[in-house]
C-alpha positions in Angstrom: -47.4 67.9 40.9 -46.2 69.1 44.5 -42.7 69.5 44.6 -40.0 70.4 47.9 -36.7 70.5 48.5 -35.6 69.0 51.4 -32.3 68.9 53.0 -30.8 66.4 56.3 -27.5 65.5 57.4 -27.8 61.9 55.4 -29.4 60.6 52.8 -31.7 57.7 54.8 -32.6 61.0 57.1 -33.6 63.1 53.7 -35.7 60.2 52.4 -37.7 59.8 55.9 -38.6 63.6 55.5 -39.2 63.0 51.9 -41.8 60.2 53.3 -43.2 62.2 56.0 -43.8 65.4 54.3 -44.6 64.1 50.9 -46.0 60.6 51.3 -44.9 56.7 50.2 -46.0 57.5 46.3 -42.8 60.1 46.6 -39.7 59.9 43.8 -36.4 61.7 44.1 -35.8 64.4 41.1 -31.9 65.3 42.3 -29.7 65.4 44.8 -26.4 67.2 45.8 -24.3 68.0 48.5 -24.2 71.3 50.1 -22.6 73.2 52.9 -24.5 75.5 55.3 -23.9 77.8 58.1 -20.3 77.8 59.0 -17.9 81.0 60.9 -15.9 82.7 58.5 -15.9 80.7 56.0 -14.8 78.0 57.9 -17.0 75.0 60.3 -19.5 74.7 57.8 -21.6 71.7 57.9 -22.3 69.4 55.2 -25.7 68.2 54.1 -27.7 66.5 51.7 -30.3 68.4 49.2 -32.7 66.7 47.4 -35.9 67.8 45.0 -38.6 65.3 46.0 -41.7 65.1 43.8 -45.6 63.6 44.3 -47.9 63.3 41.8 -51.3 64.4 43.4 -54.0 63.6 40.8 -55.7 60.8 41.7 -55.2 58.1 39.0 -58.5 56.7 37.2 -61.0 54.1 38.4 -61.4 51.7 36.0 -65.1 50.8 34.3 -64.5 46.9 34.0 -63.4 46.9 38.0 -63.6 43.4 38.3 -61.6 42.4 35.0 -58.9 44.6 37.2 -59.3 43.1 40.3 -58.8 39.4 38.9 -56.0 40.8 36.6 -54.5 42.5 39.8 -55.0 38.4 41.6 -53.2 37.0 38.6 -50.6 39.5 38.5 -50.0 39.9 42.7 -49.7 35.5 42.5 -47.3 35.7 40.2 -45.4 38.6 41.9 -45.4 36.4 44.9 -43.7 33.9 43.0 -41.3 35.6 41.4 -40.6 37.5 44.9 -39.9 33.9 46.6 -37.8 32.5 44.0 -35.5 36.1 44.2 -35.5 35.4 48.2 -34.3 31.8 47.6 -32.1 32.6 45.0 -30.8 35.6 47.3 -30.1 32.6 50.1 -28.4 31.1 48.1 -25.7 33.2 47.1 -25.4 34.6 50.5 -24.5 31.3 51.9 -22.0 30.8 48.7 -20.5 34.0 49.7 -20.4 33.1 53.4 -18.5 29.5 52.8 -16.6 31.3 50.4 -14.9 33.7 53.2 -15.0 31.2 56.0 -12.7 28.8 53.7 -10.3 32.2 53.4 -10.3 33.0 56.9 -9.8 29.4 58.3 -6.7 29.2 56.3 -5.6 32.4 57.5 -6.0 31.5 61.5 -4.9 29.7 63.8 -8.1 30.0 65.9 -10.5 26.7 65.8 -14.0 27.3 65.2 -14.9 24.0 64.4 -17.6 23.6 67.1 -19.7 26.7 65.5 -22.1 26.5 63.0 -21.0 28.5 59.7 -22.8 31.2 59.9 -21.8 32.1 63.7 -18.2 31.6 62.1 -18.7 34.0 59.7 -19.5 36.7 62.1 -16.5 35.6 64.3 -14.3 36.2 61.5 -15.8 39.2 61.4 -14.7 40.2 64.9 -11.3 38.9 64.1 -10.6 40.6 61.0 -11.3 43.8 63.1 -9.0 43.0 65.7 -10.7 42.0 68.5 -9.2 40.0 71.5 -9.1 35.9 70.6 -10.5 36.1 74.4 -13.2 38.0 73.2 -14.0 36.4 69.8 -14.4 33.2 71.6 -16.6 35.1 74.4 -18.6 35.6 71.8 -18.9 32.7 70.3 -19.8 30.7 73.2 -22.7 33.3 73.6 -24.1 32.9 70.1 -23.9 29.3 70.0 -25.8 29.0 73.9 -28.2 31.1 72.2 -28.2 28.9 68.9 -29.0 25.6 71.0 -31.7 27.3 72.7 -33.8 28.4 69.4 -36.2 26.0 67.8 -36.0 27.4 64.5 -32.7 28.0 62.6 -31.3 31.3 62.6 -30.9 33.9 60.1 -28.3 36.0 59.4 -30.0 38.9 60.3 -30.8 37.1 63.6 -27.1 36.4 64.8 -26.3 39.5 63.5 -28.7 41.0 66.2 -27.9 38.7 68.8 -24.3 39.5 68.1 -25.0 43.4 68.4 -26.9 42.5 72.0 -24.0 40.9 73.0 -21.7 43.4 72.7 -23.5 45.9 73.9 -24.8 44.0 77.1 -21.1 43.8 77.9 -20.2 47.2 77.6 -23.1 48.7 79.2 -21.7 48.6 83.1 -18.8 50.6 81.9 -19.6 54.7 81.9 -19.5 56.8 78.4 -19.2 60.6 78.6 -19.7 60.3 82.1 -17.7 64.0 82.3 -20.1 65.8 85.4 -22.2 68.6 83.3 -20.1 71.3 86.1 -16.6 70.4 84.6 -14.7 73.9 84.3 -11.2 72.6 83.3 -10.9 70.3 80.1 -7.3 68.2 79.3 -6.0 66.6 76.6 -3.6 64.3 76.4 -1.8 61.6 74.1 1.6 61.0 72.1 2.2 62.9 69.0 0.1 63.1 65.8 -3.0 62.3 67.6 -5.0 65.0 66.8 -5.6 66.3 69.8 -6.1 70.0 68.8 -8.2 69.3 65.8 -10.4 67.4 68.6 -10.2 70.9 71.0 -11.5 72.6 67.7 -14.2 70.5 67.3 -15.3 70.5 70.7 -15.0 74.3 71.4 -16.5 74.9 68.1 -19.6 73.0 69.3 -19.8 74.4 72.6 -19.4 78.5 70.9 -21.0 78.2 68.2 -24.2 75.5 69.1 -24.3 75.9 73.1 -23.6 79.5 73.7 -20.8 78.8 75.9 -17.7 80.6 77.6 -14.6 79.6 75.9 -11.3 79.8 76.5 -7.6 78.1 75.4 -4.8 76.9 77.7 -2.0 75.2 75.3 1.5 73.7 77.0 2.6 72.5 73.7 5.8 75.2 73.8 8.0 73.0 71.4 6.0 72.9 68.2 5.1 76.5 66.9 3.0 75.0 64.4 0.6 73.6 67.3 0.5 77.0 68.8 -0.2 78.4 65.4 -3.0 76.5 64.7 -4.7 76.4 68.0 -4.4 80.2 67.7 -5.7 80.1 64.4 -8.8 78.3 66.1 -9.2 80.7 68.5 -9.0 83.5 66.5 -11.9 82.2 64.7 -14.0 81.4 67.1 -13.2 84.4 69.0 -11.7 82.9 72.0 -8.8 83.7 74.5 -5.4 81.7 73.9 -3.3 81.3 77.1 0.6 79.8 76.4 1.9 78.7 79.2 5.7 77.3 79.6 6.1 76.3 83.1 4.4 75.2 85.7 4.5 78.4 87.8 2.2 79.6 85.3 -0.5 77.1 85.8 -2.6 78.5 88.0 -2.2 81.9 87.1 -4.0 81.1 83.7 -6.8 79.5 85.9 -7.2 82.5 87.8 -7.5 84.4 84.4 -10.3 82.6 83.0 -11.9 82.1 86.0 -15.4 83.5 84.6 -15.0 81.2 82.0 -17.8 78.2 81.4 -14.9 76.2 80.2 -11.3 76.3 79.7 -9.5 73.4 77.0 -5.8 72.4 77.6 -3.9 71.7 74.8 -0.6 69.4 76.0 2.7 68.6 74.4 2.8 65.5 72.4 5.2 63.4 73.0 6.9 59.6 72.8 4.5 58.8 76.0 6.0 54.9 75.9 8.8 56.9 77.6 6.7 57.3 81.4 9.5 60.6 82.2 7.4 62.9 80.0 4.1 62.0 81.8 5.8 62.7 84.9 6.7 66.1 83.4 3.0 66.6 82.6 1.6 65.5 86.0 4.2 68.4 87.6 2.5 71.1 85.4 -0.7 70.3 86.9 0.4 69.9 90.1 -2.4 69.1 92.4 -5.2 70.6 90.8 -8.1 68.5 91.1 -10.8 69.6 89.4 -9.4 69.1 85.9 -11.5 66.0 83.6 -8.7 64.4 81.4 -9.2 62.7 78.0 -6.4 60.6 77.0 -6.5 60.7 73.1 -5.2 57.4 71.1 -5.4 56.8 67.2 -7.1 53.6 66.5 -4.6 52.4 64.2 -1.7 52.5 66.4 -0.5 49.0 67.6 -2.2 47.7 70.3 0.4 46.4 72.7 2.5 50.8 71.9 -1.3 51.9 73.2 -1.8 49.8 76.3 2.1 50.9 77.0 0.8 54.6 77.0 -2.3 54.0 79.0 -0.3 52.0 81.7 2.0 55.0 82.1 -0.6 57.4 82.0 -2.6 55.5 85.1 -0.8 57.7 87.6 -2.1 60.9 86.3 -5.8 59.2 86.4 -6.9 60.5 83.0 -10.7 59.7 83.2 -11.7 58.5 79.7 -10.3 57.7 76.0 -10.9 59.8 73.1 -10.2 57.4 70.1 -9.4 59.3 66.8 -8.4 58.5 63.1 -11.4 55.7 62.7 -11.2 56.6 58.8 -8.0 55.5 59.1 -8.3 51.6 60.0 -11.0 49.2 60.3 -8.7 47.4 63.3 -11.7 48.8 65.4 -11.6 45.7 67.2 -8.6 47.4 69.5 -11.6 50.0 70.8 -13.1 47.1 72.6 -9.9 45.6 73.9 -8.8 48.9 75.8 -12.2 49.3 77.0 -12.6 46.3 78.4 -9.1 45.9 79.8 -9.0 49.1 81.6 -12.3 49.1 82.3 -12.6 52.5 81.3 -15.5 54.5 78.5 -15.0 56.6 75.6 -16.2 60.2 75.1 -15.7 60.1 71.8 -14.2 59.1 67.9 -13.2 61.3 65.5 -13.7 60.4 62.4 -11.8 62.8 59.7 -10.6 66.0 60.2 -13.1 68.7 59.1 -14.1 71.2 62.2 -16.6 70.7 64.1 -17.7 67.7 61.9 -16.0 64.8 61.6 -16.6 63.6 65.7 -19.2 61.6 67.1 -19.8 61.4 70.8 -19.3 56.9 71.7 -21.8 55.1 72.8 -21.6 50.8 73.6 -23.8 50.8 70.5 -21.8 53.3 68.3 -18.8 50.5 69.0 -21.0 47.7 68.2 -21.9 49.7 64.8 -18.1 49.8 64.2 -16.9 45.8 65.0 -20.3 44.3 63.2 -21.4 46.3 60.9 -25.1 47.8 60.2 -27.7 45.0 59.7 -29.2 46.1 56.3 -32.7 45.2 57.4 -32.2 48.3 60.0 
């Protein structure tokens, strides 16, 4: 018996190498979790382990090979049978389950969907428990239905789901993700309070020390939390990088000119009740006219929709360049994502999703936000 241990970030990535490396006939002994690599003590990534087994004797031809064979004909027809009826039967409560929530969620909105076919329904409730636009859930509606009219056959689940997925990601796609120029220098990041923007700048520098070999330094504003400074500096201190706190703006550019040799340079910022468009004025003084500075606004998805689009429209005059959406295992109101994209016609860098360092952040992609409104089909 040949035996490995294998280890990936997942499990569906651990039992592809298990397949690769070992073959189909392939059975799982054990798994655990375990962490590897890491920076004193802490950044250490987590991974799956598993002891995969093959048995590599080949198994014994049988004398009476024909018997077999016709046995193996009984036995596959039957298999078929039995496979069909599981399918049908598998149908069936799908569609049970499916009328089952549509009757819940028609009695819960005031949104008519009579003129779509249950199943195209389903998925719209689907969109609308997640919180996307009415505007949007009926975009997409009209879409699924134009494209039901136009097939001869009925379709599946599985094929609205797809369709649905297209869809959303046909619509995002003129709008740029991470389109931050590869000769950015000068990082910000902004957004109210308790967004997490310096577990993000952890995350982030983390990556860029520890993975890409880069030149790192801090810049934090945030002068009236000690805490924030305290952690930040724990951060730094860990990843061995400079810490620059700066209380004015007259000392701006003098903290620019110190790192100047520097591949890149984070600012940290003062969170604050943003709603309130006096403290972004305050922030767009500190920067003055610098230009060359790429600014993330950061936003928590489960923040109300109409508090975030009150931020954003008083942070439009200090032309922040893309969102970075955190706390997604927070909420499943993921729906909001797609709104402020699409309303402000503005990308995403990225969405944290927890707060282990550098872990828990995933750079956005149209189908990444997809992924998050729909769900995964489980044939992929």
């Amino acid at each position: 018996m040949n035996m490995k241990k294998i280890s990936a970030a997942t499990m569906p990535e651990a039992m592809k190498k298990v397949k690769v490396e070992l073959g189909e006939n392939a059975v799982i002994l054990h798994s655990k979790i375990v962490f590897k690599g890491g920076f004193m003590g802490l950044f250490r990534k987590k991974m799956i382990e598993v002891v995969a087994a093959v048995d590599e004797q080949p198994l014994p031809v049988p004398s009476t090979r024909r018997n077999m064979e016709r046995k193996t004909k009984v036995v596959s027809s039957r298999s078929n049978k039995l496979i069909q009826e599981d399918d049908q039967k598998n149908v069936e409560r799908e569609l049970t389950a499916i009328k089952k929530e549509l009757a819940s969620f028609r009695q819960s909105t005031s949104l008519n969907m009579n003129q779509y076919p249950d199943e195209i329904q389903w998925f719209l409730s689907k969109l609308q428990a997640a919180e996307l636009a009415e505007k949007h859930v009926i975009k997409f509606g009209d879409q699924l239905l134009e494209k039901w009219r136009n097939e001869r056959k009925k379709p599946t689940i599985a094929d609205i789901h797809n369709c649905c997925n297209h869809l959303i990601v046909k619509e995002l796609a003129p709008i740029s993700f991470h389109r931050m120029p590869i000769d950015v220098k000068i990082v910000n990041f902004v957004g109210p309070t308790g967004v997490g923007k310096t577990t993000t700048i952890a995350k982030l520098a983390a990556t860029a020390v520890l993975k890409d070999k880069r030149k790192v330094a801090f810049i934090t504003t945030d002068t009236y939390r000690i805490a924030a400074i305290e952690q930040l500096k724990t951060y730094a201190e860990l990843l061995q990088i400079p810490l620059e706190v700066i209380y004015d703006e007259k000392d701006f550019r003098p903290a620019l000119e110190k790192f100047s040799d520097y591949d890149l340079i984070y600012i940290d910022t003062a969170g604050r009740n943003y709603r309130e468009k006096r403290f972004v004025t305050e922030l767009k003084k500190m920067f003055g006219n610098e230009q060359n500075i790429y600014t993330f606004l950061v936003l928590p998805i489960s923040m109300k929709e109409q508090d975030m689009c009150k931020i954003v429209d008083n942070f439009l005059e200090l032309h922040f360049n893309e969102f970075i959406f955190s706390k997604a295992d927070e909420t499943t109101s993921y729906g909001v994502m797609y709104n402020m994209i699409s309303h402000y016609q503005t990308g995403v860098a990225y969405i944290t999703t927890g707060q282990d360092v550098p872990d828990d952040i995933i750079r956005a992609t149209p189908e990444k936000i997809a992924h998050y409104l729909i769900g995964m089909n489980d044939n992929e």
